[in-house]
N, C-alpha and C positions, 0 to 999 in steps of 0.2 A: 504494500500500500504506500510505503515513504517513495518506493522507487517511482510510483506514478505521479504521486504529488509534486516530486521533485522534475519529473520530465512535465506535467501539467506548467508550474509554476516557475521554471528554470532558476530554481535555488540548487544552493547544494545541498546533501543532507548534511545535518551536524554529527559530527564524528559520535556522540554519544547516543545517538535514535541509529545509527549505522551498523553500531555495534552490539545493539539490541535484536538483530537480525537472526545474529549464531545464535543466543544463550537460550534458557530453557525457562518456561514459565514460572515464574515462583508461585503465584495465587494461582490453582484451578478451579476454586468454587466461586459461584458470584452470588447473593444476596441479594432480595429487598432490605431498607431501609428499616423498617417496619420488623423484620426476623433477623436484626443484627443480636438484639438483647439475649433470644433466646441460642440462637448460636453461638457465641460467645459461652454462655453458660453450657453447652453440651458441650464442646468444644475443652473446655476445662474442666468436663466433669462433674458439673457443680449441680 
């Protein structure tokens, strides 16, 4: 997606969104707002 933005908008990418490309996801679950409370607390157990 940066590489078409970057051909869209003829910026460069910034070396740090560039390098984001290799690594590997850190967060794979996504949340409502609304179910952060309770996730957190199963999350830890609690």
């Amino acid at each position: 997606m940066v590489d078409k933005l970057c051909e869209y908008s003829g910026y460069p990418i910034p070396e740090s969104l560039a390098g984001l490309k290799n690594k590997e996801a850190r967060f794979k679950v996504s949340i409502e707002k609304n179910d952060m409370k309770t996730f957190v607390a199963e999350s830890l157990g609690l």
